[in-house]
C-alpha positions as CSV (number, residue, x, y, z in Angstrom):
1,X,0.0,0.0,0.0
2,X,1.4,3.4,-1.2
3,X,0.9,5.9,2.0
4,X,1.8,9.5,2.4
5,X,2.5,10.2,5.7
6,X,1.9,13.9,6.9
7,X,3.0,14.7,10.5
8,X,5.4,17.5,12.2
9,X,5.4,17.2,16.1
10,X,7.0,14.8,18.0
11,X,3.6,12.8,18.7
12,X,3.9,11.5,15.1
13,X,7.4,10.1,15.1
14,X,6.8,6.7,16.3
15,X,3.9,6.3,13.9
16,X,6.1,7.0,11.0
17,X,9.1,4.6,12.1
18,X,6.3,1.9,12.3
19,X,5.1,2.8,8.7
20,X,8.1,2.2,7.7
21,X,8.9,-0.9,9.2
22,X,6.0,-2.3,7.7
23,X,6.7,-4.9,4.9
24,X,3.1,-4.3,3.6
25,X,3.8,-0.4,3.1
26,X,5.2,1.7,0.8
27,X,5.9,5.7,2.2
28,X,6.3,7.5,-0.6
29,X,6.6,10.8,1.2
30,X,6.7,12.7,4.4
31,X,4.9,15.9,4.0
32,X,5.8,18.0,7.0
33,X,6.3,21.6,8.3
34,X,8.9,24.0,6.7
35,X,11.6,25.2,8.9
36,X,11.0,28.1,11.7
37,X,13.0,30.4,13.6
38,X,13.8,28.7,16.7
39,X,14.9,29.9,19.9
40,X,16.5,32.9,21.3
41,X,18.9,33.4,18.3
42,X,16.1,32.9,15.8
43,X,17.9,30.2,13.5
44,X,15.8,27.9,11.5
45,X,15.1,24.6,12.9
46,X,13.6,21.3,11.7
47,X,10.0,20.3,13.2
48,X,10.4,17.3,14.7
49,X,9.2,14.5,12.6
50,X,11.8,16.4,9.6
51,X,14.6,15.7,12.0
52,X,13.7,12.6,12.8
53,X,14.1,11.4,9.7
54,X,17.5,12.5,9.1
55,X,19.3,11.5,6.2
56,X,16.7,8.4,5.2
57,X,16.3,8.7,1.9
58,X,12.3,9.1,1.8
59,X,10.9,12.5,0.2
60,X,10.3,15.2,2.2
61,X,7.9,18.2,1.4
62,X,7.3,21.0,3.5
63,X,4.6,22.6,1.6
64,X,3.3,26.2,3.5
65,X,-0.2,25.4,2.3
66,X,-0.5,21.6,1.8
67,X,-4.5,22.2,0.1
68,X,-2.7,24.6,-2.2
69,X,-3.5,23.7,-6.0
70,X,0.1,23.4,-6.7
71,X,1.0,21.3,-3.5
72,X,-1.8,18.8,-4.5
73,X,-1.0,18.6,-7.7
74,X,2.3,17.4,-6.5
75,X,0.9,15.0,-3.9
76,X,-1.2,13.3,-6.9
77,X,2.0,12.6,-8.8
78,X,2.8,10.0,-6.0
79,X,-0.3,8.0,-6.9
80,X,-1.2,7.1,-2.8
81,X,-3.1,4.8,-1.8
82,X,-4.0,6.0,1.1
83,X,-2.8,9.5,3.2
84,X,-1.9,9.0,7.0
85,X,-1.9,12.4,9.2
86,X,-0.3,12.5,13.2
87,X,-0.1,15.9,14.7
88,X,0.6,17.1,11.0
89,X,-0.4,20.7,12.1
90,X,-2.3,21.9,9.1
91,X,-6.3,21.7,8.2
92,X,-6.6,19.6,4.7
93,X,-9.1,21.0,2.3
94,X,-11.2,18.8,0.4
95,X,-8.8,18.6,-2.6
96,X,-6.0,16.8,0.2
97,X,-9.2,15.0,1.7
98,X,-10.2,12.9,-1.9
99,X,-6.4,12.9,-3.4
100,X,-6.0,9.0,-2.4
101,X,-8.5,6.2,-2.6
102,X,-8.5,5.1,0.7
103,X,-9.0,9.0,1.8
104,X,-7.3,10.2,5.1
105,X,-6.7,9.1,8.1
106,X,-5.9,10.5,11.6
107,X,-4.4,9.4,14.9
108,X,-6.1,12.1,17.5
109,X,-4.8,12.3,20.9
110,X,-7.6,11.4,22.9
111,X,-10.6,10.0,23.6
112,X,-13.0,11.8,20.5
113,X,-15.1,13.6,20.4
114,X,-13.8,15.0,23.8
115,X,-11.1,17.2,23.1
116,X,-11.1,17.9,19.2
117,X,-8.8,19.9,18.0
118,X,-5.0,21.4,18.2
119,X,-4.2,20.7,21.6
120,X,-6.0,17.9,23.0
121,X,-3.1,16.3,25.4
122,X,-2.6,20.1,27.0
123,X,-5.8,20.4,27.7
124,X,-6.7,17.3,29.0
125,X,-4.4,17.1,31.9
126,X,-5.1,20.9,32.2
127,X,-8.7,20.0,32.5
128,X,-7.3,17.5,35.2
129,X,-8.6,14.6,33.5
130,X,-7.7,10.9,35.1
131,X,-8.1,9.3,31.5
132,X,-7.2,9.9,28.1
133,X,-6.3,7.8,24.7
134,X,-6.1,8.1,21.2
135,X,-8.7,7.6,18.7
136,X,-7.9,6.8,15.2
137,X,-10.2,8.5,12.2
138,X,-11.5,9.1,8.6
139,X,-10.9,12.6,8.4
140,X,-13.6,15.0,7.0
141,X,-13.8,18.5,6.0
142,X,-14.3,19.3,10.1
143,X,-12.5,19.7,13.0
144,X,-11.7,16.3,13.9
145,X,-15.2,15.1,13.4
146,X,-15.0,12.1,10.9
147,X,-16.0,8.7,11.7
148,X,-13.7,7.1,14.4
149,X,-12.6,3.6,13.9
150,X,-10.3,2.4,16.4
151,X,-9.7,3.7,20.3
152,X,-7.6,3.2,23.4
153,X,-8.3,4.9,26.5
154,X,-4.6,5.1,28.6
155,X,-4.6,6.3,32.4
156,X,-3.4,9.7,33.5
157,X,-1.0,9.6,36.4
158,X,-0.7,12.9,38.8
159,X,2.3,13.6,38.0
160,X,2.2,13.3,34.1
161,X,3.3,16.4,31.8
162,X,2.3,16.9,28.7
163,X,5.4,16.2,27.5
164,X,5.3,12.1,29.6
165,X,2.0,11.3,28.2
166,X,3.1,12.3,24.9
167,X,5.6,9.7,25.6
168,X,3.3,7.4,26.6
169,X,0.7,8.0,24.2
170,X,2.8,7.9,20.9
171,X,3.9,4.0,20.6
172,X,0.0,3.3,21.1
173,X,-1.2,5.7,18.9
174,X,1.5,3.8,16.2
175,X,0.3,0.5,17.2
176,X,-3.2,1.2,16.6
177,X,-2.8,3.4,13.5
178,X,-1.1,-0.1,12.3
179,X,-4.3,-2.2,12.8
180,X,-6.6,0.8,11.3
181,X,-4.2,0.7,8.2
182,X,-4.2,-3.5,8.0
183,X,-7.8,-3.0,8.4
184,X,-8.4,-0.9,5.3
185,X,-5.9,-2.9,3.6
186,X,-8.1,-6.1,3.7
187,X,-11.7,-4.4,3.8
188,X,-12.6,-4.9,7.2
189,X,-12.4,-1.2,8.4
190,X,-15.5,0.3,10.1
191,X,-16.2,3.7,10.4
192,X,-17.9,4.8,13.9
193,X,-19.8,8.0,13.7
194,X,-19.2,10.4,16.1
195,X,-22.0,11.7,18.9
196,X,-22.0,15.2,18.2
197,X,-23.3,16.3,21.5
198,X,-20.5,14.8,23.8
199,X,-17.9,16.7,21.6
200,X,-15.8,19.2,23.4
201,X,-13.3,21.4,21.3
202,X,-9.8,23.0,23.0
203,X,-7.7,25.8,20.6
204,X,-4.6,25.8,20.0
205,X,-2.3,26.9,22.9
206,X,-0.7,30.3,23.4
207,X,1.6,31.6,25.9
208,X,-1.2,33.6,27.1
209,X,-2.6,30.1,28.6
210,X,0.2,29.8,30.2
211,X,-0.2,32.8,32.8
212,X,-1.6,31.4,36.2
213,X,-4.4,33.4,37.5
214,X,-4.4,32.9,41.3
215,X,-7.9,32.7,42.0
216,X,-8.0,29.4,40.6
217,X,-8.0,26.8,43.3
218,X,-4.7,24.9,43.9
219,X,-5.5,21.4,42.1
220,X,-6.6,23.9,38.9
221,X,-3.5,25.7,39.3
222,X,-1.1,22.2,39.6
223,X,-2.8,20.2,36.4
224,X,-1.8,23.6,34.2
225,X,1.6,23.1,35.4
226,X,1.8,20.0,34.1
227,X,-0.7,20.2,31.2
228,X,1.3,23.2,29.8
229,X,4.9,21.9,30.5
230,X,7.1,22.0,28.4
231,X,5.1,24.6,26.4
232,X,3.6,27.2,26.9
233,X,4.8,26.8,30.3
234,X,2.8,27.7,33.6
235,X,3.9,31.6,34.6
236,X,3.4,34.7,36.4
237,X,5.3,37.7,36.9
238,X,7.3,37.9,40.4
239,X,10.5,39.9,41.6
240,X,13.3,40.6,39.3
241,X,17.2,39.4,40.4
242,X,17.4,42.1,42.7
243,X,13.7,41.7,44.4
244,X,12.4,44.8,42.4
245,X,8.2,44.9,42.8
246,X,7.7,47.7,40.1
247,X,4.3,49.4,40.2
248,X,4.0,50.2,36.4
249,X,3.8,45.7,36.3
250,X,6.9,45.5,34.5
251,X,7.6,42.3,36.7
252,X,9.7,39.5,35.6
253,X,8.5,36.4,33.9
254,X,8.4,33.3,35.6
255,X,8.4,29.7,34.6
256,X,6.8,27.3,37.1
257,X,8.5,24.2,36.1
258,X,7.2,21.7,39.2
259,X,4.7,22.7,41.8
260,X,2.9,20.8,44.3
261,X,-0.5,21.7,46.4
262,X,-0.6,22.2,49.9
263,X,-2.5,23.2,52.6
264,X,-2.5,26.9,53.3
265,X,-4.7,30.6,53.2
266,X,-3.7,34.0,52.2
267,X,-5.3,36.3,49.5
268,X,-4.6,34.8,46.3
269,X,-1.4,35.3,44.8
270,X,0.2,36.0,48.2
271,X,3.2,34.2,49.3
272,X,2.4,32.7,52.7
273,X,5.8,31.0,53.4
274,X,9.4,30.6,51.8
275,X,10.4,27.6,53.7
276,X,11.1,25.6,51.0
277,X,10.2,27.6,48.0
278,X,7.3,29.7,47.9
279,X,4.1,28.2,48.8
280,X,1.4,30.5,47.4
281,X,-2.3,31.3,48.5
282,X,-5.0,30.3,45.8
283,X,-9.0,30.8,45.5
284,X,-8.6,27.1,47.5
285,X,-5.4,25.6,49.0
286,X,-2.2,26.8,48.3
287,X,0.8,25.9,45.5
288,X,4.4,24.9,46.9
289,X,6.4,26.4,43.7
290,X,9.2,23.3,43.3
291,X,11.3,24.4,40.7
292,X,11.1,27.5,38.5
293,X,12.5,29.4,35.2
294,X,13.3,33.2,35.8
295,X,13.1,35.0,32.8
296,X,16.3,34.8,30.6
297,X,17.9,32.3,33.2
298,X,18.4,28.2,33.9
299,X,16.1,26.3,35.5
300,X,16.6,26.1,39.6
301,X,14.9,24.7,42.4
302,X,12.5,26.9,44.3
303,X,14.4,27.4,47.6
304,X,17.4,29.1,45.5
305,X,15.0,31.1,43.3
306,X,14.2,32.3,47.1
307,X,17.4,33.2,47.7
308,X,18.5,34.8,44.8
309,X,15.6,36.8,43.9
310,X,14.4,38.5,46.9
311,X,11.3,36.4,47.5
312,X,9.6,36.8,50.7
313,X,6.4,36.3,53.0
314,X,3.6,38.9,51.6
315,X,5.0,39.5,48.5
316,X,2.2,39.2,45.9
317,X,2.8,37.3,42.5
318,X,1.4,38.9,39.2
């Protein structure tokens, strides 16, 4: 079976590697993202799934519009049987949709249709959810709405990241995007449709999701931590190196890498005890801040962000 494989984040690296592992398929081409600045220096960087291939001698095409006429066009002369997409990062027009026989399909991570959409493993342990999974898919001209045809529900643990349960949910979704493949390859495929009211849709994440507002209640405030670790990262503002407050709110950024909740009562935002890192007040309970980023510096543990940056009982973070 001839198979275009579109994917970019990391999510989708293990399903390629078992694509291509497979006797039974043919990957005539990656289509991924195009190279982005990257970091503080701004160089261009591969996606993940484009380094991951490194020098395997596959095709690689990092169109900016995929549905563009020109980028179809282009995908047709490939003659695919079918088109496989993980965490690909684009919505396909109908002219991607219809380009192979066998259509399109998706791994999603998680358990559809909760959570459709750009961010579902962010949001889900944001949301503080105790279970998620991947669901593989026909995709339609919706957002993740196509008939589901295969799905595995996988555990959250109270101390998974995003980043872990990517981990975790990655050789699965590869596993079962192998079965939904061999079952369209002998006939046997069977499209679920989706129950349109239990679907729930998340946006894509920004770094504005990432700012903690303190009125939350402590278990809220601990499952962002994790949900948006490592990106957009949890954050408030807080004292700069030299314990500066500024009244104009030109405070200094910080990450919260690890947290923990704890008993404890203050206004919200307040720090209520530097005894071993800050333990801040919330609208319920109170967050032990574990280890932290300050802006434009290395990650440290909490007591020596307390030492070097002037934190101290009643300070309020932003």
């Amino acid at each position: 079976m001839r198979i275009i494989f579109m994917g970019s984040a990391a999510l989708a690296c293990a399903s390629l590697d078992a694509l291509l592992a497979d006797d039974a398929c043919e990957v005539v081409a990656v289509v991924t993202q195009p190279d982005r600045p990257k970091g503080r220096n701004r160089k261009l960087a591969a996606c993940p799934v484009k380094a991951h291939l490194g020098d395997r001698a596959i095709p690689v095409l990092t169109p900016v519009n995929v549905s563009k006429s020109e980028s179809v066009e282009e995908l047709k002369k490939l003659a695919p049987d079918l088109v496989v997409v993980v965490a690909y990062g684009q919505i396909l027009r109908e002219s991607v949709l219809t380009l192979a026989p066998h259509g399109c399909i998706n791994v999603h991570a998680s358990l559809l249709p909760k959570y459709r959409g750009a961010a579902p493993i962010q949001w889900a342990i944001a949301n503080g959810e105790k279970v998620t999974g991947v669901t593989t898919m026909f995709l339609d001209a919706g957002l993740d709405s196509g008939d589901m045809i295969l799905q595995v529900e996988i555990p959250v643990g109270e101390e998974d990241t995003a980043d872990i349960m990517c981990d975790k949910l990655a050789p699965v979704g590869a596993e079962l995007m192998l079965q939904t493949v061999a079952q369209i390859r002998d006939g046997s495929v069977k499209g679920i449709p989706q129950d349109e009211k239990l679907a729930t849709y998340v946006p894509k994440l920004t770094k504005a999701d990432g700012r903690i507002d303190w009125t939350l209640s402590a278990d809220e405030i601990y499952n962002r931590v994790r949900g948006f670790n490592p990106w957009p990262m949890a954050w408030c503002r807080a004292p700069d190196d030299k314990g500066r407050m500024t009244e104009d709110g030109k405070r200094s950024v910080v990450r919260i890498v690890k947290a923990r909740v704890e008993d404890g009562k203050g206004e919200s935002g307040e720090v209520i005890d530097v005894s071993d890192g800050p333990l801040i007040a919330t609208g319920e309970k109170a967050v032990r801040l574990m280890e932290v980023q300050p802006e434009g510096k290395r990650i440290m543990s909490a007591a020596d962000y307390v030492r070097g940056y002037g934190v101290g009982v009643g300070i309020k973070m932003g």
